[in-house]
DSSP file (Angstrom, degrees, kcal/mol; ACC not computed):
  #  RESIDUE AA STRUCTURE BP1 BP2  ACC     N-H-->O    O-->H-N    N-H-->O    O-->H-N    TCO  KAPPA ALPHA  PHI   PSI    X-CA   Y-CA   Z-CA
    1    1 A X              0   0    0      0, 0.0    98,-1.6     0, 0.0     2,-0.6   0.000 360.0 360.0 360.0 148.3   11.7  -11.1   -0.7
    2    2 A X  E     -AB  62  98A   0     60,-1.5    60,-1.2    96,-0.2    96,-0.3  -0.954 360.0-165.3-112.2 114.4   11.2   -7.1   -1.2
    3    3 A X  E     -AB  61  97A   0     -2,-0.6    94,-0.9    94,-0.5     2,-0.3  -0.552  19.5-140.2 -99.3-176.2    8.4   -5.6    0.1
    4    4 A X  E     -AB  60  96A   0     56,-1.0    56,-1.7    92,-0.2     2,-0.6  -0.991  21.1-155.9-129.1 105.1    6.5   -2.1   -0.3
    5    5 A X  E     -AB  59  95A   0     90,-1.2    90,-1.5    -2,-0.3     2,-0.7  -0.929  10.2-172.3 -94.4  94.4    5.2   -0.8    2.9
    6    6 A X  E     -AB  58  94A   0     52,-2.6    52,-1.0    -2,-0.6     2,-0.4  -0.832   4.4-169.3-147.5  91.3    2.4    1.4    2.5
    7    7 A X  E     -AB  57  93A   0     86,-1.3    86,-3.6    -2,-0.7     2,-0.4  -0.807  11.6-152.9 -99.4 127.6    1.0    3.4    5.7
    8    8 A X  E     -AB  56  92A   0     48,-2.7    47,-4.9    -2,-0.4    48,-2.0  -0.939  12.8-135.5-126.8 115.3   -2.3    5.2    5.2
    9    9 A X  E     -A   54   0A   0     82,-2.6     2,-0.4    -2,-0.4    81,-0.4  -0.204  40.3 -79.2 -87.1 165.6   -2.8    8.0    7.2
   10   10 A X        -     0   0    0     43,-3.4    -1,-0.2    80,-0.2    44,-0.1  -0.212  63.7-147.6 -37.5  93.4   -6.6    8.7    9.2
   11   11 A X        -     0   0    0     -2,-0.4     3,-0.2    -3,-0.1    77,-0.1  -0.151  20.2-108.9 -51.5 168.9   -8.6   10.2    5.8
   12   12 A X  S    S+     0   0    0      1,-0.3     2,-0.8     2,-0.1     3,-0.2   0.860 111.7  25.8 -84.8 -33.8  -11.2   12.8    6.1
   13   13 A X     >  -     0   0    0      1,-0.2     4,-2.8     2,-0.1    -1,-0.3  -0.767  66.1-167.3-125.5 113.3  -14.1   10.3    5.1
   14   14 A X  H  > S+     0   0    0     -2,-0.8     4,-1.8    -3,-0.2     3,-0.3   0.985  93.2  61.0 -48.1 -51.7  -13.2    6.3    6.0
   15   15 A X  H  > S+     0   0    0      1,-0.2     4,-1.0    -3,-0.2    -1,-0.2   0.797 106.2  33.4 -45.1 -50.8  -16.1    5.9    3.9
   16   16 A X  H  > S+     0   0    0      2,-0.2     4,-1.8     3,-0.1    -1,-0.2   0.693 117.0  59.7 -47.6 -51.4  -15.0    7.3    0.8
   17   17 A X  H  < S+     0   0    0     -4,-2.8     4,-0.4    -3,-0.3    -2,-0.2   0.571 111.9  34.2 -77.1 -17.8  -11.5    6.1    1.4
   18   18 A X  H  X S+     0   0    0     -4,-1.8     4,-2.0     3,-0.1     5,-0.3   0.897 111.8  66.6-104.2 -56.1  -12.1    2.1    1.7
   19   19 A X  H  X S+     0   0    0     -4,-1.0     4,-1.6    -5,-0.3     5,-0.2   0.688 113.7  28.8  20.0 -76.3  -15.0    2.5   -1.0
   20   20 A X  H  X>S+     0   0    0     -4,-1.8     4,-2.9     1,-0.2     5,-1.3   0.924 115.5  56.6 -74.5 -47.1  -12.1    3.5   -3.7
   21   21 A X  I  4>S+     0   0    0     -4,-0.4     5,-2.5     3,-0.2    -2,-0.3   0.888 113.8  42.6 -40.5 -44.1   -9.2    1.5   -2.2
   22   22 A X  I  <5S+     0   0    0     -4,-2.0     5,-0.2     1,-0.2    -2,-0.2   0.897 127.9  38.3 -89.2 -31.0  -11.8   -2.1   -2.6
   23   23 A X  I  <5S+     0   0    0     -4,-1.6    -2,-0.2    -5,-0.3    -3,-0.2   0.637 134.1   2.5-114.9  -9.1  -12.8   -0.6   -6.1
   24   24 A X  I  X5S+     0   0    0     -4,-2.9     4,-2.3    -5,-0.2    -3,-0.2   0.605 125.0  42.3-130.1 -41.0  -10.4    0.8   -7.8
   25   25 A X  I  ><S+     0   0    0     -5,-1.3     4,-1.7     1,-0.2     5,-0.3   0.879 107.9  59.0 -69.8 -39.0   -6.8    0.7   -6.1
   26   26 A X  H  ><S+     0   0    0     -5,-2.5     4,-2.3    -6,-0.3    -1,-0.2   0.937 109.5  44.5 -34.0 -62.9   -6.9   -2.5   -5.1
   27   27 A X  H  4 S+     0   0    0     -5,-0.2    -2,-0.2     2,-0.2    -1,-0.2   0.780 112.3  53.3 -59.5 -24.4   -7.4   -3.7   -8.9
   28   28 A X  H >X S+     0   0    0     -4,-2.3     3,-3.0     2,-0.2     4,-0.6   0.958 106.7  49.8 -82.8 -65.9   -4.8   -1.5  -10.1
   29   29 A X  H >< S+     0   0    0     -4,-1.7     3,-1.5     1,-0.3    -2,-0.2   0.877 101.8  65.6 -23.9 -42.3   -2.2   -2.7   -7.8
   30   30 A X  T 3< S+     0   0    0     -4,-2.3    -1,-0.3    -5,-0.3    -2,-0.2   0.645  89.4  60.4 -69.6   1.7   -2.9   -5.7   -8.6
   31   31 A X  T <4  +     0   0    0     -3,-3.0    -1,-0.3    45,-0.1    -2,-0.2   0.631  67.9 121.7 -77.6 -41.4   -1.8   -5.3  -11.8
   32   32 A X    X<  -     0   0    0     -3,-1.5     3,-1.5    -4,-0.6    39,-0.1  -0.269  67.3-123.2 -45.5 111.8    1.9   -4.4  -10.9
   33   33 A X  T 3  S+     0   0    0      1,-0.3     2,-0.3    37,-0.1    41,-0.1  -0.026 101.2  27.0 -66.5 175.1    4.2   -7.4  -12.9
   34   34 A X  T 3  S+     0   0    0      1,-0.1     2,-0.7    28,-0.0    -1,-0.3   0.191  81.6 137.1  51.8 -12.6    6.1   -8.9  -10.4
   35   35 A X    <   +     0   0    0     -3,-1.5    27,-0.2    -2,-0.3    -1,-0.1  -0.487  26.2 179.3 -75.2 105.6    3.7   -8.3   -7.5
   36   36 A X        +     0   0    0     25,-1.2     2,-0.4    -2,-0.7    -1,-0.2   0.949  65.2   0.6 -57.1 -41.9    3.7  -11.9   -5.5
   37   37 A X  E     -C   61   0A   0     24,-0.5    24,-1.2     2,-0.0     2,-0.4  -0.906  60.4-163.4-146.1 151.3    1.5  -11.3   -2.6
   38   38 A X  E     +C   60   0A   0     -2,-0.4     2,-0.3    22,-0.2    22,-0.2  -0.545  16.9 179.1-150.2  91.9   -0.8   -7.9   -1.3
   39   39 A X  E     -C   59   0A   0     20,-1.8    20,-3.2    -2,-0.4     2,-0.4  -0.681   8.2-163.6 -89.9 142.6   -1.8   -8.1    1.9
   40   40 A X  E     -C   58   0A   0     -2,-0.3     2,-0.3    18,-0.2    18,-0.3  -0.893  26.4-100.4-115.9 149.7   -4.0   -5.1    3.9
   41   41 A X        -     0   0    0     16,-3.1     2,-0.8    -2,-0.4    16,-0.1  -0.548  30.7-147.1 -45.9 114.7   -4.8   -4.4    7.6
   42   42 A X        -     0   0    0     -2,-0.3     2,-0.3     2,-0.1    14,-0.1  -0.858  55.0  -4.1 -59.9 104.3   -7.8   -5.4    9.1
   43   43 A X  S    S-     0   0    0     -2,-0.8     2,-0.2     2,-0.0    -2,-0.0  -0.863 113.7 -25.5 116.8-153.5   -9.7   -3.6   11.8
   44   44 A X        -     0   0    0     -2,-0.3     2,-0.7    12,-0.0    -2,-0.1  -0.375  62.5-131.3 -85.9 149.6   -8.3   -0.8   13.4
   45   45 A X        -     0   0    0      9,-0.4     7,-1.1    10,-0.2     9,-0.3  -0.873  31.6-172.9-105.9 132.6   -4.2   -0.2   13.5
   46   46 A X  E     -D   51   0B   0     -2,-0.7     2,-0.3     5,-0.2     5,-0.3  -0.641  18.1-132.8-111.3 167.6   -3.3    0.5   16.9
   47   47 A X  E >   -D   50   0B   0      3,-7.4     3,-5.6    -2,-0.2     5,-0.0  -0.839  40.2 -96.6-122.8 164.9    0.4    1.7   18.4
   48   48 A X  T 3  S+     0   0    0     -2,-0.3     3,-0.1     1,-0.3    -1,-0.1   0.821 128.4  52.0 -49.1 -23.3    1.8    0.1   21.6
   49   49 A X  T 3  S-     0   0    0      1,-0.3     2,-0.4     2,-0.1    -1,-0.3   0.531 122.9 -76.4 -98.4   3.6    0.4    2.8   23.1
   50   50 A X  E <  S-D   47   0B   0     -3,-5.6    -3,-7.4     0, 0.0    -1,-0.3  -0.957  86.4  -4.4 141.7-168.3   -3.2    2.9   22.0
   51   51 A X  E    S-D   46   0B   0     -2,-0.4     2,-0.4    -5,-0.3    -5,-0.2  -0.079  74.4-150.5 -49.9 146.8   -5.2    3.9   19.0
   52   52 A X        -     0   0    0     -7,-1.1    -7,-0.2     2,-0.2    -1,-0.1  -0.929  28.9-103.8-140.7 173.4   -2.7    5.4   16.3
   53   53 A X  S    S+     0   0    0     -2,-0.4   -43,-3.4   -44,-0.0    -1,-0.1   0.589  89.1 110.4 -48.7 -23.3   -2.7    8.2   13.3
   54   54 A X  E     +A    9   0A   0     -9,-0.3    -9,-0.4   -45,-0.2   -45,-0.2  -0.245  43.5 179.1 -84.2 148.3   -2.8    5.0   10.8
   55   55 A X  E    S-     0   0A   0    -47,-4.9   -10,-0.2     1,-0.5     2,-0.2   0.760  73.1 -14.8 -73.3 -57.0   -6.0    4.0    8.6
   56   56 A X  E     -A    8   0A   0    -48,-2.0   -48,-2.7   -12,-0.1    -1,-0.5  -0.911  60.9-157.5-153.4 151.6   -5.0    1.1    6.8
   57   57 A X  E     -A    7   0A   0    -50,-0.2   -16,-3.1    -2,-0.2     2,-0.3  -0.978  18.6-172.2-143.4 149.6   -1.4   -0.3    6.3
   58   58 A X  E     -AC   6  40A   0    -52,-1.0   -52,-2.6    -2,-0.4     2,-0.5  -0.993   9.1-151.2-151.3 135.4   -0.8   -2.6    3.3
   59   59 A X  E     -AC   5  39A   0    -20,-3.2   -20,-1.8    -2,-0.3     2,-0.3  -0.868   6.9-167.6-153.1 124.0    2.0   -4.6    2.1
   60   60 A X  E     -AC   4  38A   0    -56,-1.7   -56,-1.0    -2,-0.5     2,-0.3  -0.749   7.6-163.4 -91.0 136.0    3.2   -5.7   -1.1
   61   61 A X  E     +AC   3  37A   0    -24,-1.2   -25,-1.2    -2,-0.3   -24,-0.5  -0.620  11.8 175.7-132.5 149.3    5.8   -8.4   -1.2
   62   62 A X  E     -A    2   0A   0    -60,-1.2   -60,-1.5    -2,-0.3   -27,-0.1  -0.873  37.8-107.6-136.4 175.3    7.9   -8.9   -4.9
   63   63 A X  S    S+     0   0    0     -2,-0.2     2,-0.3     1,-0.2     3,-0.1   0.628  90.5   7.0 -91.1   2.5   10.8  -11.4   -5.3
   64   64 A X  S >> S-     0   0    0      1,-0.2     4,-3.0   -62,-0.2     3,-1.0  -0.965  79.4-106.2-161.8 144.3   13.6   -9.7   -5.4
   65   65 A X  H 3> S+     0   0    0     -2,-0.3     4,-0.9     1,-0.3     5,-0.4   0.990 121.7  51.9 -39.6 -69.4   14.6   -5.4   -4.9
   66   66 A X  H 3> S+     0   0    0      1,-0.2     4,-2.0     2,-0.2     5,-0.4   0.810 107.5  46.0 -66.0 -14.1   15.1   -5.0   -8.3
   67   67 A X  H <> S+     0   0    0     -3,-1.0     4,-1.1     2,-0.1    -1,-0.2   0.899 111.9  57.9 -76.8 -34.9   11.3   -6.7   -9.6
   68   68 A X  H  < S+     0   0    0     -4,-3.0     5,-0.5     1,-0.2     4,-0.2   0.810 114.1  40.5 -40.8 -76.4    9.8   -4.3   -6.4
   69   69 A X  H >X S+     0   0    0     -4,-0.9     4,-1.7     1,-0.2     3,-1.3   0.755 117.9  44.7 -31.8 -49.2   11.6   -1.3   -8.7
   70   70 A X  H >X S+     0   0    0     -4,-2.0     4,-2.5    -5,-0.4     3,-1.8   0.994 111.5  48.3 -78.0 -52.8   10.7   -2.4  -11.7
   71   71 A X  H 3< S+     0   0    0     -4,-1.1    -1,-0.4    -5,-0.4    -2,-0.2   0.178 116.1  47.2 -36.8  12.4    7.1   -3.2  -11.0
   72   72 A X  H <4 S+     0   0    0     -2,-1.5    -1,-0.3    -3,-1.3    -2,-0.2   0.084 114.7  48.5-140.8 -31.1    6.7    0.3   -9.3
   73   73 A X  H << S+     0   0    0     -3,-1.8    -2,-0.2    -4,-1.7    -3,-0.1   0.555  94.8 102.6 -96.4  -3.8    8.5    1.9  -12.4
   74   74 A X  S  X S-     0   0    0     -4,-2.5     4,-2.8    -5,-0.2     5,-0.2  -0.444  95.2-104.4 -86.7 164.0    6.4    0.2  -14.7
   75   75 A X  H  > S+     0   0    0      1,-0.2     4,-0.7     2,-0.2    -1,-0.1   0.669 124.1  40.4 -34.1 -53.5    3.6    1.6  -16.4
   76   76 A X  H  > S+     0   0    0      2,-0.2     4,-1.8     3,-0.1    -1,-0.2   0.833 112.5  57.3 -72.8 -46.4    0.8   -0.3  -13.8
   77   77 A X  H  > S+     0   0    0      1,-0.2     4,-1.7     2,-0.2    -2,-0.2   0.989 109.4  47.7 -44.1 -77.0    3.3    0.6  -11.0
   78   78 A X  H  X S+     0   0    0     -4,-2.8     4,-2.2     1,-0.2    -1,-0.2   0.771 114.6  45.6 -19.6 -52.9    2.7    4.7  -12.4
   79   79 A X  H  < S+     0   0    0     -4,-0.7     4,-0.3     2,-0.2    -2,-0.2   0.935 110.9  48.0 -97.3 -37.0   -0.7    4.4  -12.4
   80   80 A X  H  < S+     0   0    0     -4,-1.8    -1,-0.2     2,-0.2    -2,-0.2   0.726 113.2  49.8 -18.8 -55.9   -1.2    2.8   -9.1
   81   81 A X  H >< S+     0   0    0     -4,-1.7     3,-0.9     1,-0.2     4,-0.5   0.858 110.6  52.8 -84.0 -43.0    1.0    5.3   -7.5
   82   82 A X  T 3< S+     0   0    0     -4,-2.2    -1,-0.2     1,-0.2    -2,-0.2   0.259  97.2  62.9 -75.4  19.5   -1.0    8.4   -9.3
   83   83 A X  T 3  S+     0   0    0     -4,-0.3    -1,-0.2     2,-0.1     5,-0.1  -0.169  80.5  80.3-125.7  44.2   -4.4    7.5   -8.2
   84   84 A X  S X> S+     0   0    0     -3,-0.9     3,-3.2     3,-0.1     4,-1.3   0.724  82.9  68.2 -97.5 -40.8   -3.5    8.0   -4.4
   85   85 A X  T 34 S+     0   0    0     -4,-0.5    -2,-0.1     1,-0.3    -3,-0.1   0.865  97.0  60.1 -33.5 -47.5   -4.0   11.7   -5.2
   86   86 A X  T 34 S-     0   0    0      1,-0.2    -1,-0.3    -4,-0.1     3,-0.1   0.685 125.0  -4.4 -88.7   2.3   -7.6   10.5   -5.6
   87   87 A X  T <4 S+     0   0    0     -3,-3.2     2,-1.9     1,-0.1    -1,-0.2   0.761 105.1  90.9-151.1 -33.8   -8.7    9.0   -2.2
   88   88 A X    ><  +     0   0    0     -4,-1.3     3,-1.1     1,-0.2    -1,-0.1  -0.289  42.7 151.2 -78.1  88.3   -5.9    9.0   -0.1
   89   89 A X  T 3   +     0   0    0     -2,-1.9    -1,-0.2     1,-0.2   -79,-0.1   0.316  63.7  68.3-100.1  14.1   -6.3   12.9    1.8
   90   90 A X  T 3  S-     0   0    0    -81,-0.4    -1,-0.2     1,-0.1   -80,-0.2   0.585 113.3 -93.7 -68.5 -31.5   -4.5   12.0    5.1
   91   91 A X    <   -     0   0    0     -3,-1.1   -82,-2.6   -82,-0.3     2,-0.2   0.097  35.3-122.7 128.7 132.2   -1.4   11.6    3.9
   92   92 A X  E     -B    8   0A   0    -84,-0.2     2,-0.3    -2,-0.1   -84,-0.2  -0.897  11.9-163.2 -11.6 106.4    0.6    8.4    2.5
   93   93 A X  E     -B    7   0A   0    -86,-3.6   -86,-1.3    -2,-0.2     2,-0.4  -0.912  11.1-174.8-100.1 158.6    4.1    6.7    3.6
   94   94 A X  E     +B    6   0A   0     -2,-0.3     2,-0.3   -88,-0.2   -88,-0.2  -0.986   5.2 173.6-124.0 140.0    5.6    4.4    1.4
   95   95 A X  E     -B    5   0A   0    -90,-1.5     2,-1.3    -2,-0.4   -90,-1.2  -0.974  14.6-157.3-119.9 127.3    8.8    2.3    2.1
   96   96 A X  E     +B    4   0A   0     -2,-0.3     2,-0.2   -92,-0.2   -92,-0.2  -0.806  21.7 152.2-120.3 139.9   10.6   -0.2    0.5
   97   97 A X  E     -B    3   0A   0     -2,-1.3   -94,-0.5   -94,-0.9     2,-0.2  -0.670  38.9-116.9-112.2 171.1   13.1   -3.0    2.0
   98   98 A X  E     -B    2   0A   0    -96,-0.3     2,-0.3    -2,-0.2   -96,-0.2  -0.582  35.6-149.5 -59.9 137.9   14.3   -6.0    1.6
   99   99 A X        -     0   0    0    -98,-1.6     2,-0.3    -2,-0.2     0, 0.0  -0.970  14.7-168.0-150.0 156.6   13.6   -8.5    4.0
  100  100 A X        -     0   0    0     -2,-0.3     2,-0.1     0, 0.0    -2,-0.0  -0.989  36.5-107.4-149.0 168.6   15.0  -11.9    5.8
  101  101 A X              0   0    0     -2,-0.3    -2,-0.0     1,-0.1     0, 0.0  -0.427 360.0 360.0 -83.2 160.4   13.7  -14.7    8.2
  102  102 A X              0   0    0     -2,-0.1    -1,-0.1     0, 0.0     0, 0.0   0.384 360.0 360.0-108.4 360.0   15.5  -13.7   11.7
């Protein structure tokens, strides 16, 4: 499996920021061909050490690198990826791997 690893830094209003993520980014991601599975954080994300920088972390899982790419290059992928501009104003990482059971 390939996932999309997608860390969403502390925004200036949580309120504002889960508000548009449950009603509009959520539906457009889902949209992305190829996307099996799109899981999000619940609660707070904390670091081994405490409380951490993070909002929300979200992770999209495809079957294979190349559907993550294309599904990200695609047209829903594009639009998905331009409408962080609109709610996320903490800052965004995105990563993608590849992954195997250990």
């Amino acid at each position: 499996m390939a996932k999309v690893l997608v860390l969403y830094k502390t925004p200036k209003s949580a309120e504002a920021f889960d508000k548009h993520y449950a009603d509009v980014h959520i539906p457009l991601a889902k949209k992305i061909p190829g996307l099996k599975a799109y899981d999000i954080s619940r609660g707070a994300v904390a670091a081994p050490g405490g409380s951490s920088s993070l909002h929300l972390v979200a992770t999209l899982t495809f079957d294979t690198m190349d559907a993550l790419k294309a599904g990200m290059g695609s047209a829903e992928g594009k639009a998905a990826a331009a409408d962080l501009s609109n709610f996320a104003d903490g800052g965004v990482d995105l990563y993608f791997f590849d992954n195997q059971n250990a």
